[in-house]
C-alpha positions as CSV (number, residue, x, y, z in Angstrom):
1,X,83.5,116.4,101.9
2,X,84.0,116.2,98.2
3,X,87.6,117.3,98.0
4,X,88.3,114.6,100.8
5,X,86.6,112.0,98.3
6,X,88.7,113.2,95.6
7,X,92.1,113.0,97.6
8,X,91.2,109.8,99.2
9,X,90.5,108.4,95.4
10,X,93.2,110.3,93.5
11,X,95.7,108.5,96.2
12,X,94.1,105.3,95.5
13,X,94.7,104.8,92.2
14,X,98.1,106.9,92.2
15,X,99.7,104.6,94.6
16,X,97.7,101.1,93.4
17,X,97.8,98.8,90.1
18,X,94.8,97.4,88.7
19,X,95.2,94.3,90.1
20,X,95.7,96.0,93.8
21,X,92.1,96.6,93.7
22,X,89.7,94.7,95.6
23,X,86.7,96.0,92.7
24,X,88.7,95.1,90.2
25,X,87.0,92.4,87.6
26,X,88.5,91.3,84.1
27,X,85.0,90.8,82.6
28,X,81.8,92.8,83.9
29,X,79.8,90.1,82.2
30,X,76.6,90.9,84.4
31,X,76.7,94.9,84.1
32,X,76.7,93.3,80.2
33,X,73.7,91.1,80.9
34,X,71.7,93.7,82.4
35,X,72.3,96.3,80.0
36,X,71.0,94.0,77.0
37,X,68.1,93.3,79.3
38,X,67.7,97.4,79.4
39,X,66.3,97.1,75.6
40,X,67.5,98.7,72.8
41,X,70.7,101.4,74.1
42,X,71.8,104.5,72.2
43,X,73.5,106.6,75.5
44,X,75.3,105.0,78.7
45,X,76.6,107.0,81.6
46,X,79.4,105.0,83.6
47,X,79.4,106.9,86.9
48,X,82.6,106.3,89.2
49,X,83.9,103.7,86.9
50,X,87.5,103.8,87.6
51,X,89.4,101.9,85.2
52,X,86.7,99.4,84.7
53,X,86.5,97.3,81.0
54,X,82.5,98.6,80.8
55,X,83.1,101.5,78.5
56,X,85.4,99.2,76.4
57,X,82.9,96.5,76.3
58,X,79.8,99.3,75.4
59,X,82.1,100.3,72.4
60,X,82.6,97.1,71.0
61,X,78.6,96.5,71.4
62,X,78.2,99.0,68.9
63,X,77.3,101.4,71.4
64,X,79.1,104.8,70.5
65,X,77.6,106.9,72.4
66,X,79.5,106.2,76.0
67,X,80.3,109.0,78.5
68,X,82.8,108.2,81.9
69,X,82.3,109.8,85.1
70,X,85.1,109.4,88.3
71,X,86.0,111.8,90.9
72,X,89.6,110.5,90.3
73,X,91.8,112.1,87.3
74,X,94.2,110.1,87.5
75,X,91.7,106.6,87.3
76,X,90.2,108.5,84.0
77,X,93.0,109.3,82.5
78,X,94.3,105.3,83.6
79,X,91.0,104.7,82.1
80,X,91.9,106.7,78.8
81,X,95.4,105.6,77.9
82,X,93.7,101.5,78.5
83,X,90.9,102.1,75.6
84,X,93.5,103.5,73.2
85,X,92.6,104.6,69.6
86,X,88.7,103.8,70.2
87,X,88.3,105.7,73.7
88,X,88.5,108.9,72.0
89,X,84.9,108.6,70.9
90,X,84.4,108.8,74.5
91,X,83.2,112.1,76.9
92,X,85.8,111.4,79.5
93,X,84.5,113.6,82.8
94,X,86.1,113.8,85.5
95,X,83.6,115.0,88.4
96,X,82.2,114.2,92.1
97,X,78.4,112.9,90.8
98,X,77.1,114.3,94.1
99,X,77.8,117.8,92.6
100,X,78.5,117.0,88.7
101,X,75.6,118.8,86.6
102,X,74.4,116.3,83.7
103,X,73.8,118.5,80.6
104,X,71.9,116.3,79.2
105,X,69.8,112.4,79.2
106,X,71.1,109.1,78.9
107,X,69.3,105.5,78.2
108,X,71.0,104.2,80.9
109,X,73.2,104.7,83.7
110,X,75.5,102.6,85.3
111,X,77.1,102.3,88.5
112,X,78.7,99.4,90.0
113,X,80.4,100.5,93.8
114,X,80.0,103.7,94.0
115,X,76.5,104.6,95.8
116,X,77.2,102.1,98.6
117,X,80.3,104.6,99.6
118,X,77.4,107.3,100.2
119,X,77.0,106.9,104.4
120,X,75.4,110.4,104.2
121,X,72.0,111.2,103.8
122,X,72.3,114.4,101.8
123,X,74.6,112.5,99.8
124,X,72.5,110.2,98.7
125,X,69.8,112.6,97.8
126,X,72.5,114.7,95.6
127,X,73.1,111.5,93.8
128,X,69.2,110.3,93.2
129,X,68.6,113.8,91.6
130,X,71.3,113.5,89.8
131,X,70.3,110.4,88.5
132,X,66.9,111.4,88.0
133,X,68.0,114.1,86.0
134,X,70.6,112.2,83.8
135,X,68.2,109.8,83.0
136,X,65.1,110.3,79.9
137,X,62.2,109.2,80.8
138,X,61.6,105.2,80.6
139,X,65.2,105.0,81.0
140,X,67.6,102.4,82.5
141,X,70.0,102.4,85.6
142,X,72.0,99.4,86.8
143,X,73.4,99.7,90.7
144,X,75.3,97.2,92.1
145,X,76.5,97.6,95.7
146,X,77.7,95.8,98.5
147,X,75.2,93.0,99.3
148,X,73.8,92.6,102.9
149,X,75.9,89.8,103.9
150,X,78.5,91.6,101.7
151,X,82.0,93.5,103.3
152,X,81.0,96.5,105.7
153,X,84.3,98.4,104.8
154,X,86.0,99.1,101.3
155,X,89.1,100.8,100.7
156,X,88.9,101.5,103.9
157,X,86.0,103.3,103.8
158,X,82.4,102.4,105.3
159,X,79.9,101.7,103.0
160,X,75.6,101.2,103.7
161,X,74.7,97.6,102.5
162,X,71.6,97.0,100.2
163,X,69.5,94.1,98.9
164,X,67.0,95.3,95.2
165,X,64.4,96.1,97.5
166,X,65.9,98.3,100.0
167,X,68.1,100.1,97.3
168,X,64.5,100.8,95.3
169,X,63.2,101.6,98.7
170,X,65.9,104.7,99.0
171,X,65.9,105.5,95.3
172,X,61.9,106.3,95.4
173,X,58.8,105.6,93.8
174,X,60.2,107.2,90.2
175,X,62.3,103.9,89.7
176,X,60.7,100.6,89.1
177,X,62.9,97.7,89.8
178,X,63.1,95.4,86.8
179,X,65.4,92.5,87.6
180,X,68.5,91.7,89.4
181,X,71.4,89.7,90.0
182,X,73.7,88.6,93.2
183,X,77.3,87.8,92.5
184,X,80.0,86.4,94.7
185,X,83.2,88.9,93.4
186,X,86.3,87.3,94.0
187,X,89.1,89.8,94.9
188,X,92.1,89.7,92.8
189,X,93.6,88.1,96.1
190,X,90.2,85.6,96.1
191,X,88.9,87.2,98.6
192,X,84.5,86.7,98.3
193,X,82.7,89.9,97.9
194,X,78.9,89.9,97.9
195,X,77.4,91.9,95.4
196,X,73.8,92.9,94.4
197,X,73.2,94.3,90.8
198,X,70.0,95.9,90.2
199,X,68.5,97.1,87.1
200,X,65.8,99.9,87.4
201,X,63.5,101.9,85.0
202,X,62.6,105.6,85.3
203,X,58.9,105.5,85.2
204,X,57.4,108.0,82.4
């Protein structure tokens, strides 16, 4: 399952330009909103973030201490040569998080678009201990997914829906749900997209 993820990504961004992709946002002013919400941030952990601005934006918070996670090489390395000069402060990783093995804790993780891709029950649990496990204690993690009224395919792909509650539901008792947001992404093509973006805390 994991190396048909990683062909079905590595094709993906080989083959399409940034603005070729339905995710794609110039500004990811609400993962933004939610990290400041988060509190005080030393460590972030961008898992499956493609070629998003998020690291970028982290860096020119102040926050230096920025790690990027995606199954795809060729979206990190994308990722890489777009930073420039002030990405190589950054861990650049390229891994499947269902089987990556965090060597150490974060203040927060963030994740918008990738859990939704997880149809598979065992997949989902890989990911949640993985998060559980990336995470320090009274950490953050923002999770934005697919809405329920929000597209059942991506990329060709299905994807499981969510709204806060049932996304906390799956997650488990360890995360508290703190706030969240619902945005209506317009495609590059202006396409709608409903989106839910959740910010959770990993209870001590």
């Amino acid at each position: 399952m994991t190396q048909d993820r990683t062909s079905h990504w590595e094709k993906v961004y080989d083959e399409k330009t940034e603005t070729e992709l339905s995710w794609h946002q110039a500004d990811p002013e609400i993962s933004l909103e939610l990290c400041k919400q988060a509190g005080p941030i030393a460590s972030v952990v961008d898992v499956g973030a493609g070629t998003s601005q998020f690291a970028e934006r982290l860096l020119q918070l102040g926050i230096r201490d920025v790690t990027v996670l995606d199954i795809a090489e060729s979206a990190v390395e994308r990722a890489r040569q777009q930073t420039g000069e002030p990405g190589k402060s950054i861990d650049w990783v390229v891994a499947d998080v269902t089987t990556w093995t965090p060597e150490r804790t974060f203040d927060l993780w963030h994740d918008r678009a990738v859990f939704h891709f997880l149809v598979d029950r065992d997949d989902r649990a890989a990911y949640i201990d993985r998060l559980g496990r990336a995470l320090r204690p009274g950490g953050h993690a923002i999770i934005a997914t697919f809405a329920p009224d929000g597209p059942e395919k991506c990329s060709g792909l299905p994807v499981v829906r969510y709204s806060p509650e049932s996304l906390g539901a799956v997650l488990g008792a360890k995360f508290e749900l703190v706030t969240s947001r619902r945005d209506l992404h317009q495609t590059p093509w202006g396409s709608p997209q409903s989106f839910q973006f959740s910010l959770f805390k990993l209870k001590e």
